[in-house]
C-alpha positions as CSV (number, residue, x, y, z in Angstrom):
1,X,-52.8,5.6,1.2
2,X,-54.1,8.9,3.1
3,X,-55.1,7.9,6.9
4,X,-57.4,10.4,8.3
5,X,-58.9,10.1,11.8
6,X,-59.7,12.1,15.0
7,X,-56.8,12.5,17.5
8,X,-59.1,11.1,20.0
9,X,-58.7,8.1,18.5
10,X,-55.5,6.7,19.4
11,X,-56.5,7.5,23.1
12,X,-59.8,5.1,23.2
13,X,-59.7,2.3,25.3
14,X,-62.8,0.7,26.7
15,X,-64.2,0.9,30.1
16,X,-65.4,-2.6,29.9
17,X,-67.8,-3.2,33.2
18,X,-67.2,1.2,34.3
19,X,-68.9,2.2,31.4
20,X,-72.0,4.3,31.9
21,X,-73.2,1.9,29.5
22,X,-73.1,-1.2,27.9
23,X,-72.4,-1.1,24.2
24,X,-74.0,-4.3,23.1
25,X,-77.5,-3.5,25.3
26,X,-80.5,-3.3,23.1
27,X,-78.5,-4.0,19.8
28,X,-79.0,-6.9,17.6
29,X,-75.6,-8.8,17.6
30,X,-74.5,-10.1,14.0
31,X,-72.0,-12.2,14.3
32,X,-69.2,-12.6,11.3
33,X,-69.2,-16.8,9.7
34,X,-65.9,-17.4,11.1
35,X,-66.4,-16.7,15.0
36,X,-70.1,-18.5,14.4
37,X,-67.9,-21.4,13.9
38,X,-66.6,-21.4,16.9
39,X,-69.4,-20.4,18.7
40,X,-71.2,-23.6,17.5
41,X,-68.7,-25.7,17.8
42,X,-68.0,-24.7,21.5
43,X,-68.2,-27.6,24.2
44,X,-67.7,-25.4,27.3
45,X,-69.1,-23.6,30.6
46,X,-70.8,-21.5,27.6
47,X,-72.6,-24.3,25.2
48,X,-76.1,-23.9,27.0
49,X,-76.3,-20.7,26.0
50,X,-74.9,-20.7,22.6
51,X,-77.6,-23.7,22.0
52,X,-80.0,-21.0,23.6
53,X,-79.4,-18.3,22.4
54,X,-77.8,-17.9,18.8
55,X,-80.1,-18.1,15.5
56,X,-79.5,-20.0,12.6
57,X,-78.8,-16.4,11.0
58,X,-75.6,-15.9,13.3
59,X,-77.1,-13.5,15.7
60,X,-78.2,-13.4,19.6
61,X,-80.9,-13.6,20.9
62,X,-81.5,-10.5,23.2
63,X,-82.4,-11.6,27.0
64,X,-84.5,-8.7,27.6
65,X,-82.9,-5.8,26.2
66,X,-79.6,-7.3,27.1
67,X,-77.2,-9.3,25.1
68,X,-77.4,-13.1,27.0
69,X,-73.6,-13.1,27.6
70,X,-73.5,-9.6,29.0
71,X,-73.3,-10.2,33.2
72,X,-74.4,-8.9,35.9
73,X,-71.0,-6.5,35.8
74,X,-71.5,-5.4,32.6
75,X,-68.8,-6.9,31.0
76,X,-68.8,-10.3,28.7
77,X,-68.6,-13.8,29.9
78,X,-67.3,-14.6,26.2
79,X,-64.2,-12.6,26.8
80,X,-64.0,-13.9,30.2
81,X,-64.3,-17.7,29.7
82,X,-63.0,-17.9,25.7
83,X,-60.8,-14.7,25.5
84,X,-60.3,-11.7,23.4
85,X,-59.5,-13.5,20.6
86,X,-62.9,-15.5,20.5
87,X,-64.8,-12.3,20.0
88,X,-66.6,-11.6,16.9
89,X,-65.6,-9.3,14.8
90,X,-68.2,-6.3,15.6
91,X,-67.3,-6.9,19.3
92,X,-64.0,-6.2,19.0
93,X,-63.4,-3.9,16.4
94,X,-66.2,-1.2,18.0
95,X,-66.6,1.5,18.5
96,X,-64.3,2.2,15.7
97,X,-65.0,2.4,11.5
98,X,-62.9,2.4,8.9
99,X,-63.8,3.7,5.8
100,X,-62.0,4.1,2.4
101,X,-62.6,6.3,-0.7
102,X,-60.3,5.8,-3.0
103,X,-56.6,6.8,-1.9
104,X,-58.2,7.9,1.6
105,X,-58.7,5.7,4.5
106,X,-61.4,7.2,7.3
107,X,-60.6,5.8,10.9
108,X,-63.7,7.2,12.7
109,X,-65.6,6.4,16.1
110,X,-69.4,5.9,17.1
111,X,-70.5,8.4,19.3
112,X,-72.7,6.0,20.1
113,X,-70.0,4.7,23.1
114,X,-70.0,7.2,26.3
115,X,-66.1,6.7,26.3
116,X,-66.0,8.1,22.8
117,X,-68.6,10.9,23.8
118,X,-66.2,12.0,26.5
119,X,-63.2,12.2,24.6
120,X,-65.0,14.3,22.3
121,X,-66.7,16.7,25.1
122,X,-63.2,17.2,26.8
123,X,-61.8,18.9,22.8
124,X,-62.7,22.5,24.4
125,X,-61.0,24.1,21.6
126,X,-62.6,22.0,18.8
127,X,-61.7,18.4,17.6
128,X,-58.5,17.7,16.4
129,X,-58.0,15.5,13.3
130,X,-54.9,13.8,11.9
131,X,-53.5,12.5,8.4
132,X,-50.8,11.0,7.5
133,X,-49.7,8.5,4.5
134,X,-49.6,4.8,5.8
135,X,-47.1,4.0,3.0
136,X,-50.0,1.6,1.4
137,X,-51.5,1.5,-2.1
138,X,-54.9,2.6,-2.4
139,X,-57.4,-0.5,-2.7
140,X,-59.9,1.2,-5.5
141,X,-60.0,4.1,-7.8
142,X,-62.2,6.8,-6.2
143,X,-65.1,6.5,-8.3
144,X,-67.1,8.5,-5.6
145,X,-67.7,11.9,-5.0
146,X,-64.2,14.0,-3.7
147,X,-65.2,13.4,0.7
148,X,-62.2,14.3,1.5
149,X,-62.9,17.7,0.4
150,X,-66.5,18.1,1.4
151,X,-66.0,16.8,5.2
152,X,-63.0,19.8,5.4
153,X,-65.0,22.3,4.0
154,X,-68.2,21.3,6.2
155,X,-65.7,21.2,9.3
156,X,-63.8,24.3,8.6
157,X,-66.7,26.3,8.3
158,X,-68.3,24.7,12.0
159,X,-65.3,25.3,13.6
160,X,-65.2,28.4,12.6
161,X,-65.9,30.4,16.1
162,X,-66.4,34.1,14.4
163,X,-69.9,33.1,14.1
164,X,-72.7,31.7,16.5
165,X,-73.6,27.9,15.9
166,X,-76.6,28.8,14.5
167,X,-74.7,30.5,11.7
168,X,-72.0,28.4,11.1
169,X,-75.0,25.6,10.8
170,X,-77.1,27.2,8.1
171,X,-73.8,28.0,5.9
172,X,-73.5,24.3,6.1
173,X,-76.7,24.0,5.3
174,X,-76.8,25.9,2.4
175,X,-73.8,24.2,1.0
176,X,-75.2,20.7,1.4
177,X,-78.3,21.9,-0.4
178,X,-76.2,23.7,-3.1
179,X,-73.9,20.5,-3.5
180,X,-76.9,17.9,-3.2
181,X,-78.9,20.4,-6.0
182,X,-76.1,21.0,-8.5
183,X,-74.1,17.1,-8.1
184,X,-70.9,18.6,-8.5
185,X,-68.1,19.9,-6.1
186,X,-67.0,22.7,-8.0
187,X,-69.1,24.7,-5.7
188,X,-66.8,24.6,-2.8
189,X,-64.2,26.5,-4.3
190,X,-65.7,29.8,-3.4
191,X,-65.3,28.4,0.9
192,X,-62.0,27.6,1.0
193,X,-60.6,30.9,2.1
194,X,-62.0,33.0,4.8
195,X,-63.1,35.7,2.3
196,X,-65.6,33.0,0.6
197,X,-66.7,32.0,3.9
198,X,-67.3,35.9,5.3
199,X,-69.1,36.7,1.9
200,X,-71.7,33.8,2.3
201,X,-72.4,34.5,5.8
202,X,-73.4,38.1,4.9
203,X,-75.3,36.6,1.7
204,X,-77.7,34.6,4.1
205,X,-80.4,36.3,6.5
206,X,-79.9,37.1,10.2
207,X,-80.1,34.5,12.3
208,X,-83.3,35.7,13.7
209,X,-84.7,36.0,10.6
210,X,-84.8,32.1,10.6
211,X,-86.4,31.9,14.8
212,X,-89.9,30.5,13.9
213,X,-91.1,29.2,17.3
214,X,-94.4,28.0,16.6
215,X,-92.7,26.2,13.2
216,X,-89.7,24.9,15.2
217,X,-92.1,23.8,17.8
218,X,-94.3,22.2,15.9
219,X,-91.2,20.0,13.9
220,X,-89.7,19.2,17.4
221,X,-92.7,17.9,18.7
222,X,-93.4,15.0,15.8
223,X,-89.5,14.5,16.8
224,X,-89.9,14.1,20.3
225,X,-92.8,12.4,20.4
226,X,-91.3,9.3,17.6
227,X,-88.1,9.8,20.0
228,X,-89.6,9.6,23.5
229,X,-91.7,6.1,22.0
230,X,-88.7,4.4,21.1
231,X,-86.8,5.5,24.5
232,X,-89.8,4.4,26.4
233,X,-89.6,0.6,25.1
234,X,-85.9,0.4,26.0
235,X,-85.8,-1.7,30.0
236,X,-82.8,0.3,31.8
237,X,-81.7,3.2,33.6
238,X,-81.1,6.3,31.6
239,X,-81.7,10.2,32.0
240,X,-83.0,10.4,28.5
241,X,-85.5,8.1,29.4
242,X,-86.3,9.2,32.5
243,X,-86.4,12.9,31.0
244,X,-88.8,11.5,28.3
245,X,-90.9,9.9,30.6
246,X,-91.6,13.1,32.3
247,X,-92.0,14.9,29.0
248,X,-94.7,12.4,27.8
249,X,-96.4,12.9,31.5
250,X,-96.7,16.6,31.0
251,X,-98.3,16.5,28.3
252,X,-95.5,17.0,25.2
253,X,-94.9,20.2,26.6
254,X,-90.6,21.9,25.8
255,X,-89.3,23.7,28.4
256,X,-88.5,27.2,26.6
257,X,-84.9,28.0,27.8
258,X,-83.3,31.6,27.1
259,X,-80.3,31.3,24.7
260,X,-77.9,32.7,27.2
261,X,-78.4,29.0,29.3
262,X,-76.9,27.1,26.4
263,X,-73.7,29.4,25.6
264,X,-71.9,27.0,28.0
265,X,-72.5,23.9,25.9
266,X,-71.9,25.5,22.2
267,X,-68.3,24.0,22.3
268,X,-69.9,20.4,23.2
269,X,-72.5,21.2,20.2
270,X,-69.6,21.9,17.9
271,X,-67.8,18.8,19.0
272,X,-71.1,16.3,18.8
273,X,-71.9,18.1,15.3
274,X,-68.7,17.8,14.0
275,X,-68.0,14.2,14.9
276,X,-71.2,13.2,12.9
277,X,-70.1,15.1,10.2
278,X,-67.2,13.1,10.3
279,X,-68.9,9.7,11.1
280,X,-71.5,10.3,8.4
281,X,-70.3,12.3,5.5
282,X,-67.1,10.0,5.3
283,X,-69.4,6.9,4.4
284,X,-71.7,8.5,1.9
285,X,-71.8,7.3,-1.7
286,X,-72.8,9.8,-3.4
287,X,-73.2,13.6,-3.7
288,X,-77.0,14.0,-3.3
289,X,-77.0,12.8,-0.2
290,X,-75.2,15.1,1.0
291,X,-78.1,16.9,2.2
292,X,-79.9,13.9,3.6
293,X,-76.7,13.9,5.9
294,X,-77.3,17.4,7.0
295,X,-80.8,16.9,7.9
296,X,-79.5,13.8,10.0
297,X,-77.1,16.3,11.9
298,X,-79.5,19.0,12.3
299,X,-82.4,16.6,13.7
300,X,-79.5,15.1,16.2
301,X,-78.7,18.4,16.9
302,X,-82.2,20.2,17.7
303,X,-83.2,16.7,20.0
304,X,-79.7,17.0,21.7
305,X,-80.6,20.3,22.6
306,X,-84.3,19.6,23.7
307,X,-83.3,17.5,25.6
308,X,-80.8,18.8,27.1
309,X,-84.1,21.9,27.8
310,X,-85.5,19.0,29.9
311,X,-82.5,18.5,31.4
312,X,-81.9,22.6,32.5
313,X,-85.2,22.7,34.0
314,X,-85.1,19.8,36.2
315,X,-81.4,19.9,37.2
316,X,-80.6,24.2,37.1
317,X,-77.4,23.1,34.9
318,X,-75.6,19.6,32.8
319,X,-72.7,18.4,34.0
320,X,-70.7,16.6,32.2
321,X,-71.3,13.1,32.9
322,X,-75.0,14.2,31.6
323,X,-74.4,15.9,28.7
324,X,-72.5,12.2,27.6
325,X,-75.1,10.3,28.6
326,X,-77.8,12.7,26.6
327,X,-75.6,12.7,23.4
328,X,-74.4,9.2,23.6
329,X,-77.7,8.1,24.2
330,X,-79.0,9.9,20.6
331,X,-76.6,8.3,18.4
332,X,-76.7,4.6,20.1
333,X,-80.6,4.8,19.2
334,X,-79.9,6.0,15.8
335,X,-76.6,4.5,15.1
336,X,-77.7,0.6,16.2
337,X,-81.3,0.5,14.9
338,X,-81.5,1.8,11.2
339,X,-85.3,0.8,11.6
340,X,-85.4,3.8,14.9
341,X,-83.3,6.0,12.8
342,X,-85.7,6.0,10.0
343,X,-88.6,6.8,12.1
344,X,-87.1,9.6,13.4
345,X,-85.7,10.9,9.8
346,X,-89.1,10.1,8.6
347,X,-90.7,12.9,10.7
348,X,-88.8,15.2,8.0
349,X,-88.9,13.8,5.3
350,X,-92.5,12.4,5.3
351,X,-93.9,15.9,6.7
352,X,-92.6,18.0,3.8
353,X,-89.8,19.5,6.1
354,X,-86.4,18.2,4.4
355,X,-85.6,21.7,2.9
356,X,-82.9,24.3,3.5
357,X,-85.4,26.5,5.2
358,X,-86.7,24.1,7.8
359,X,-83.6,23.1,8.6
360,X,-82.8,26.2,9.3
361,X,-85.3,27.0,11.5
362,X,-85.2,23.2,13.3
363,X,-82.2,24.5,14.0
């Protein structure tokens, strides 16, 4: 069996209690039947709490926003008092996912963990991926559609530094559209050599063509606004919350920030756009939804960068550590909630702006 996965991968290795962060803050814990077991079963320092705070449906109850066995140093009194091996399965397997499509195995990462956002911002020159035959049978026919060739042909074409961002993402665009429209792979052949790719970046318009303030305005603001709300009710420390408390005390308003004061960050765009690609095109199902996926990036992308407007105004410049905590911050709210990733996907979908030219312009 094909193994594919980012070369960042191999070099992850939690923080624990240095983290910016704390993975299991604000998420709903599920915990797998076999380490319930043993939670339940437990007579030690930790029974009170297990009695306390774990539901007859195998999850914890959150203390706050908190998970209850999360200290005061950030790191996990189950690992402390019951060990590693005690841990339940989610635990101790993120922020890593494995997915497999037929003779292909997908080892990816949620950028949802600021480790994993850093190891991603420090690829200057573009992430790095790796495959390699594990010497395995493959578990299942691939009875999907053919990912491994759509995520290469998305990623070759955004890593492809002869054209702004902004290009690069409405080619993509335009394919998912295309390959979401007509079901059928067949209509990547034409982008897998550089003279496909040239000719359909001189078959779409300009990118000023698709600058539509008011319009792009008007889409980021119904974003914002469902984003800033579910920010607001979170109960920590966090520049995205702080920056979106500010935002919602000055009345909505975006910071409009000259193009020129972003050309610094395109690499880290490229990076965070390309490990979603990754992260979400290697689970999808089928080929219509290929679009869906792009709208998710392209929302992702058009916050990250608003916020990161908030973040230019206030600060002159975003520094590293920042520019984690922004992105990381985006995909833990959409990668652990699938009920505050649909509100924020709704915006699109439910204002009649999940088409290739909106996304274009959102863009």
């Amino acid at each position: 069996m094909l193994v594919k996965m980012p070369e960042y991968y191999r070099g992850f290795k939690c923080i624990a209690g240095k983290c910016s962060d704390s993975c299991c803050d604000g998420w709903k814990i599920k915990i797998d039947e076999k380490t319930a077991k043993i939670y339940r079963s437990h007579k030690g320092v930790l029974s009170e709490k297990f009695e306390k705070f774990f539901t007859d449906g195998n999850y914890f109850i959150l203390d706050g926003s908190r998970c209850p066995f999360l200290n005061n140093e950030n790191t996990c009194d189950i690992f402390i008092h019951m060990g590693e091996e005690n841990l339940s399965n989610v635990c101790s397997f993120y922020p890593r996912r494995i997915q497999t499509c037929g003779n292909v195995m997908y080892a990816a990462m949620n950028l949802s963990c600021p480790e994993v956002m850093r190891l991603v911002l420090e690829e200057r020159e573009g992430i790095k991926y790796i495959t390699y035959d594990d010497g395995k049978d493959a578990i299942k026919e691939n009875d999907g559609p053919d990912i491994l060739l759509i995520e290469e042909t998305f990623r070759r074409i955004i890593n492809d530094r002869r054209f702004s961002l902004k290009k690069r993402m409405m080619m993509c665009i335009f394919i998912a559209d295309n390959l979401s429209e007509n079901r059928d792979t067949s209509v990547l052949s034409g982008y897998n050599d550089d003279m496909g790719v040239l000719e359909l970046a001189q078959a779409l318009p300009d990118e000023s063509r698709m600058n539509n303030q008011d319009v792009q305005d008007e889409m980021l603001k119904e974003l914002l606004i469902i984003y800033s709300d579910i920010c607001l009710t979170r109960k920590h420390d966090s520049l995205t919350i702080e920056l979106m408390r500010e935002y919602k005390e000055n009345g909505l308003n975006i910071p409009y920030i000259n193009e020129e004061k972003y050309a610094p960050y395109t690499y880290q765009y490229e990076n965070f756009i390309t490990g979603c690609m990754f992260r979400y095109i290697t689970e999808c199902n089928n080929i219509e939804d290929i679009f869906k996926i792009m709208v998710r990036i392209c929302v992702g992308y058009a916050i990250v960068r608003a916020v990161d407007a908030m973040c230019l105004k206030k600060y002159g410049n975003i520094n590293t550590e920042q520019q984690i905590e922004i992105m990381h911050y985006y995909c833990k709210i959409t990668e652990h909630s699938e009920t505050d990733n649909h509100k924020i996907q709704s915006v699109i979908f439910d204002g009649g702006y999940d088409d290739m030219v909106h996304m274009m312009v959102l863009i």
